[in-house]
C-alpha positions in Angstrom: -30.1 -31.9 -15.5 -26.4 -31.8 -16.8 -26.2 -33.7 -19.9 -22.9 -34.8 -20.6 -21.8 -36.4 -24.2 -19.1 -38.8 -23.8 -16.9 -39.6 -26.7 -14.5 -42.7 -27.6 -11.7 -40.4 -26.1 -13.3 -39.7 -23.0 -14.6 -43.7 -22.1 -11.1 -44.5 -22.8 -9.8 -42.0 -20.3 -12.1 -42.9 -17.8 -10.1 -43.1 -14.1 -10.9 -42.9 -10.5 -8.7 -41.4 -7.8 -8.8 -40.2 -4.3 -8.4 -36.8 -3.5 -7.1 -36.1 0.1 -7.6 -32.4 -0.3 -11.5 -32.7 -1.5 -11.7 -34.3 1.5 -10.1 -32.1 3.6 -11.8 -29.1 2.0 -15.9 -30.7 1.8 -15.6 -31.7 5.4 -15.5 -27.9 6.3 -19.3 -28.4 5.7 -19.8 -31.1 8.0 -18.4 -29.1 10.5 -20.6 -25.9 9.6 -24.2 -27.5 9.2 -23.9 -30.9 11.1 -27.8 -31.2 10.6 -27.1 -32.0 6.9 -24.1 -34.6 7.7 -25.7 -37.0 10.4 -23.8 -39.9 9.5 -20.2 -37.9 10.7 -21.5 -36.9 13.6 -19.4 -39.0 16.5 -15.9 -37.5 13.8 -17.5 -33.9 14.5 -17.7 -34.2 18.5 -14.1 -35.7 18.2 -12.7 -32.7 15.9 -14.3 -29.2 16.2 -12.8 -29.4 20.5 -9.7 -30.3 18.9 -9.9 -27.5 16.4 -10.2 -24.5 18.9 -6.5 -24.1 19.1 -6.4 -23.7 15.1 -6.7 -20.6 13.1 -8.8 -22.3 9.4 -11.3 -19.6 8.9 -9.5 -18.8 5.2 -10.5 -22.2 4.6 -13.9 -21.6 5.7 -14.4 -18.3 3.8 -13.7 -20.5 0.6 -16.3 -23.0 1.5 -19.5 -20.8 2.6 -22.8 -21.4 3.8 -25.0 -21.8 2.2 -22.5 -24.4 0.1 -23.4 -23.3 -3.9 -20.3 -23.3 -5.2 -16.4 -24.1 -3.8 -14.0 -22.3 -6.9 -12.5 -25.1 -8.6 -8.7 -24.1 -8.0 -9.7 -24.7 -4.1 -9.6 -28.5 -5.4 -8.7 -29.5 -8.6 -8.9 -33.0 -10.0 -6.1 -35.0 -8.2 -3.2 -36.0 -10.3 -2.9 -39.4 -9.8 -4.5 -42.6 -8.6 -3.9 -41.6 -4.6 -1.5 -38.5 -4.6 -0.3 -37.5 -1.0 -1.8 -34.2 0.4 1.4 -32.7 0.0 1.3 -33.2 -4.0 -2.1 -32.0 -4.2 -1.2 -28.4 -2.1 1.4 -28.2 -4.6 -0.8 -27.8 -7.2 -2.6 -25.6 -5.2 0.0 -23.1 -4.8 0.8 -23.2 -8.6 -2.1 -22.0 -9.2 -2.2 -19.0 -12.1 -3.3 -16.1 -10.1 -6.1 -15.1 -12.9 -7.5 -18.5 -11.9 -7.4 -17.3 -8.1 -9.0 -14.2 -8.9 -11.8 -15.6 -11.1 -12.5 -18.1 -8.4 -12.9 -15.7 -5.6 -14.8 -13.2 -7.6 -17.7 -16.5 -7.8 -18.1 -16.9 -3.8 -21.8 -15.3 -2.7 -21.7 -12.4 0.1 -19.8 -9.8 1.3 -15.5 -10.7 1.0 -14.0 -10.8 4.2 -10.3 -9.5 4.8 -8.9 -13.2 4.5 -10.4 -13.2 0.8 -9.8 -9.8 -0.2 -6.3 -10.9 0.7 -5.7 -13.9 -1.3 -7.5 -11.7 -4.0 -4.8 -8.7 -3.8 -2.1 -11.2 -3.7 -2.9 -14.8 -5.0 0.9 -16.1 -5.1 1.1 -14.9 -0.7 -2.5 -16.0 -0.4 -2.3 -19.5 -1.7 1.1 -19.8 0.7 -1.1 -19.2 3.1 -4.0 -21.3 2.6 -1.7 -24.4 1.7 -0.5 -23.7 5.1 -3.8 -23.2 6.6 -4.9 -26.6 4.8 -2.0 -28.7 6.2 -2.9 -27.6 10.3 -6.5 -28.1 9.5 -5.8 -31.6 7.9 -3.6 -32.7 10.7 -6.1 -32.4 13.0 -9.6 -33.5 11.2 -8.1 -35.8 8.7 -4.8 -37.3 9.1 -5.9 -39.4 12.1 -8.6 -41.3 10.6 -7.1 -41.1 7.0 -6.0 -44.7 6.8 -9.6 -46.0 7.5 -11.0 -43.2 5.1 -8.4 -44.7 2.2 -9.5 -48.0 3.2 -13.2 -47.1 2.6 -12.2 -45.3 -0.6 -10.1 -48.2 -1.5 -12.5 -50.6 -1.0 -15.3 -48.1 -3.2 -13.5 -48.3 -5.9 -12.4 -52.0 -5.9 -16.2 -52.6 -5.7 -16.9 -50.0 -8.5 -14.3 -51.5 -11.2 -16.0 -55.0 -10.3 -19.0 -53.7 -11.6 -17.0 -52.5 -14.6 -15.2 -55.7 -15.1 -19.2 -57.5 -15.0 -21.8 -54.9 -17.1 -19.1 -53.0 -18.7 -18.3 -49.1 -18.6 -22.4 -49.0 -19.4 -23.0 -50.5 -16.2 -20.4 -48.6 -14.0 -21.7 -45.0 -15.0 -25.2 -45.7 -15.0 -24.5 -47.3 -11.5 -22.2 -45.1 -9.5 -24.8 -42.8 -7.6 -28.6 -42.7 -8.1 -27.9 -38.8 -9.2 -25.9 -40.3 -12.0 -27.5 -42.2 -15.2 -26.4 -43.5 -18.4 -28.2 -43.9 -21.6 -27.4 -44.1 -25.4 -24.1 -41.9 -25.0 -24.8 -39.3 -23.0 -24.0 -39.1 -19.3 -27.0 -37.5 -17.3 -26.0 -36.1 -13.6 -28.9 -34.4 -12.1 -26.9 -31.6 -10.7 -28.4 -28.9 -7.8 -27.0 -25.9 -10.0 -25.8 -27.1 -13.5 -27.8 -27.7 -16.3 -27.5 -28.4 -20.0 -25.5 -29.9 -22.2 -21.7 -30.4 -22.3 -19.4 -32.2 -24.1 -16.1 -33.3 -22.9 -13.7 -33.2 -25.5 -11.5 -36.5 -25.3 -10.8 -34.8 -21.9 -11.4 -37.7 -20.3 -13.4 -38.2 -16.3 -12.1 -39.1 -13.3 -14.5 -40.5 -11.0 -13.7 -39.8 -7.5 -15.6 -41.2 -4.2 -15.6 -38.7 -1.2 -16.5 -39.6 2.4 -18.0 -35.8 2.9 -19.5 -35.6 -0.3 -22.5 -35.5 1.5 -25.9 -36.9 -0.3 -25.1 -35.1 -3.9 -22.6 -35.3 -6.3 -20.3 -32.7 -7.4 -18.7 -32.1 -10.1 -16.6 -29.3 -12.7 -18.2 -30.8 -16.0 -18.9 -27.1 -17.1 -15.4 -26.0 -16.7 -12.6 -25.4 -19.0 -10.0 -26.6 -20.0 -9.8 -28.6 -16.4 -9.5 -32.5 -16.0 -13.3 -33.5 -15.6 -14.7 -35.1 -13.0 -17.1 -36.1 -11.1 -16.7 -36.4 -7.1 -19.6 -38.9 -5.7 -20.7 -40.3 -2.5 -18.9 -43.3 -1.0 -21.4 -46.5 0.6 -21.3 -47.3 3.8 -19.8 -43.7 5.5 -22.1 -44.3 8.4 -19.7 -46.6 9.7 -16.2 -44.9 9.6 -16.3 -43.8 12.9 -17.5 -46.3 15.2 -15.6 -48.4 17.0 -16.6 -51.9 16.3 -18.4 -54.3 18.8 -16.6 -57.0 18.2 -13.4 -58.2 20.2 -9.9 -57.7 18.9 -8.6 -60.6 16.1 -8.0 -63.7 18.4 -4.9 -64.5 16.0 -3.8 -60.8 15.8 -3.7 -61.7 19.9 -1.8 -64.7 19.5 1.0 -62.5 17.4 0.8 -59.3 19.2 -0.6 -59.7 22.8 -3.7 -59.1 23.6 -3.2 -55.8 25.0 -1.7 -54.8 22.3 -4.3 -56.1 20.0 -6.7 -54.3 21.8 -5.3 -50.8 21.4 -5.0 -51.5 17.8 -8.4 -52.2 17.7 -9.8 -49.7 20.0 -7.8 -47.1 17.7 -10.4 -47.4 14.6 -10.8 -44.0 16.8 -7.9 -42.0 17.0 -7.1 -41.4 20.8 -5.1 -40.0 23.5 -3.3 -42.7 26.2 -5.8 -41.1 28.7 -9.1 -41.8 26.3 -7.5 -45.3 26.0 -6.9 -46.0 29.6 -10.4 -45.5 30.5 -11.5 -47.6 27.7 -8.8 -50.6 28.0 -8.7 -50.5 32.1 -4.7 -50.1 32.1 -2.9 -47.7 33.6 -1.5 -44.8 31.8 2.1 -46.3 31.8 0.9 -49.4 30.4 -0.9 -47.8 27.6 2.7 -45.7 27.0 4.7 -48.8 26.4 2.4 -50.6 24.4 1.7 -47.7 22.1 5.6 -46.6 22.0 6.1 -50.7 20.6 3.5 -50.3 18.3 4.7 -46.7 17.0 8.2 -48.2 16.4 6.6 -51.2 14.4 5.0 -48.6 12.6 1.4 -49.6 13.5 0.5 -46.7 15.1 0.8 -43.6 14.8 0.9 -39.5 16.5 -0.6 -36.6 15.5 -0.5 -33.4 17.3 -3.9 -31.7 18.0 -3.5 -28.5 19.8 -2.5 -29.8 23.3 -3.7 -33.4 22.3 -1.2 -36.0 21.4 -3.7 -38.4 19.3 -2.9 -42.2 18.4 -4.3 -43.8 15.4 -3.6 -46.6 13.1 -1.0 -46.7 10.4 -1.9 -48.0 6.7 -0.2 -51.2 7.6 -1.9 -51.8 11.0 -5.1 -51.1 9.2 -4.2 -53.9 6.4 -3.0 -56.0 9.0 -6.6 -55.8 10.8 -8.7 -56.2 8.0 -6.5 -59.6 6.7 -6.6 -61.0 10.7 -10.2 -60.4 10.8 -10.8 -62.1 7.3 -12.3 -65.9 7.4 -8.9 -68.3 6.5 -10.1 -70.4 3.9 -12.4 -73.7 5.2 -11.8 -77.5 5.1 -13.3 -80.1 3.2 
């Protein structure tokens, strides 16, 4: 058990945040050992045929199996509320190199040539991996981001209503069942920290993860990095199902139904082919329709190896959830 003493300093700097790169870099192990990640299995048959075409085994190396540890500089606490993935690699690749080397020197096992690399060379080597990052991200991540953000969103609007009703007391002592609070202290049953740790007026971010998996993690022993604790998001089990109901009648009424049905059979990214078969149009049709949507900005392209993918935009996923919102009800 981590015991973690919490001063006035660090309630008052109390924050949560997404991090697009800790998503990015724990959903390496959903790939790896899918028999410990049920609940993103249909993302995993979508992704890792997808991924054959991209080279990411640096990324890998700095996430091994079994998963103990992932060095802290591989994902630091993000900078802002919901910093880009761009802003986060940047960090990355300003990394001091005596952080680099520490980092590596923790992974378990034998150093393969990719490691012994960024080792030799940390300034070259994190060039690389922010490279490495980006083609991995575009290919597992960026398509289905907007729905992950929305989940996430949504996490942490439910979260700071729990805050705004019982208080910080209540928020920490019900943000994960690995997470308690009681008289000051901050107790995070943690699979390979223990003892006792005080912050500093450092502050805590507190950020939800979609491939967090069933734990929490966190860098609560580490100094003098941001603190925080990373902690599983509700409700991940449903990310990547289509859903069984029909397309927004009024999102019909303003954009066609054909076109409301792609948007709503693309809570999956896609290919036109993959939509085809599911829409019953012909691959011309489902061209046009997407081309209209892509220049509203309501859909979106992603390359994936020799796939061209479609997927919702931010907008077209806010647009969705306020169409399929009850309108308010008469007297």
């Amino acid at each position: 058990m981590l015991r973690v003493a919490l001063g006035v300093r660090d309630l008052a700097g109390v924050r949560f945040a997404i991090s697009p790169l800790w998503e990015v870099v724990a959903s390496v192990r959903a790939l790896r050992r899918p028999e410990f990640f049920p609940a993103h299995q249909l993302w995993r048959d979508q992704v890792a045929p997808r991924l054959a075409g991209v080279d990411w085994r640096l990324l890998a190396d700095l996430v091994p199996e079994p998963t103990v540890v992932i060095p802290g500089f591989v994902c630091p606490a993000p900078p802002a509320a919901l910093p880009a993935l761009e802003t986060e690699l940047a960090a990355l690749v300003a990394t001091p190199p005596a952080v680099v080397r520490a980092g590596v020197a923790e992974l378990p096992g034998a150093r393969s040539p990719r490691l012994a690399a960024l080792h030799a060379d940390p300034t070259a080597g994190l060039a690389r991996l922010a490279s490495v990052i980006g083609d991995y991200a575009a290919v597992a991540i960026a398509p289905y981001w907007p729905r992950m953000r929305s989940l996430l969103e949504r996490e942490i609007m439910v979260a700071a209503g729990r805050m705004a009703t019982d208080g910080l007391r209540g928020l920490l002592d019900g943000i994960d069942r690995y997470v308690s609070w009681d008289d000051g202290t901050l107790r995070v049953d943690h699979l390979t920290r223990a003892g006792a740790v005080d912050l500093g007026g450092r502050g805590l971010v507190l950020v939800p993860s979609v491939f967090a998996g069933a734990r929490v993690w966190s860098n609560l022993t580490e100094r003098p990095t941001q603190p925080l604790l990373r902690y599983p998001a509700g409700a991940v089990g449903t990310l990547w199902e289509r859903s069984a109901a029909p397309p927004s009648a009024a999102l019909a009424r303003v954009l066609g139904r054909s076109r409301a049905v792609l948007l709503h059979e693309l809570a999956v990214p896609a290919s036109t082919t993959e939509l085809a078969g599911r829409c019953g149009l012909s691959a011309g049709t489902i061209s046009h329709h997407l081309t209209a949507l892509r220049d509203a900005g309501l859909v979106g392209t992603h390359r994936a190896g020799r796939y061209l993918l479609y997927a919702r935009t931010g907008p077209s996923q806010a647009l969705i959830d306020a169409a399929g919102s009850p309108g308010p009800r008469g007297p």
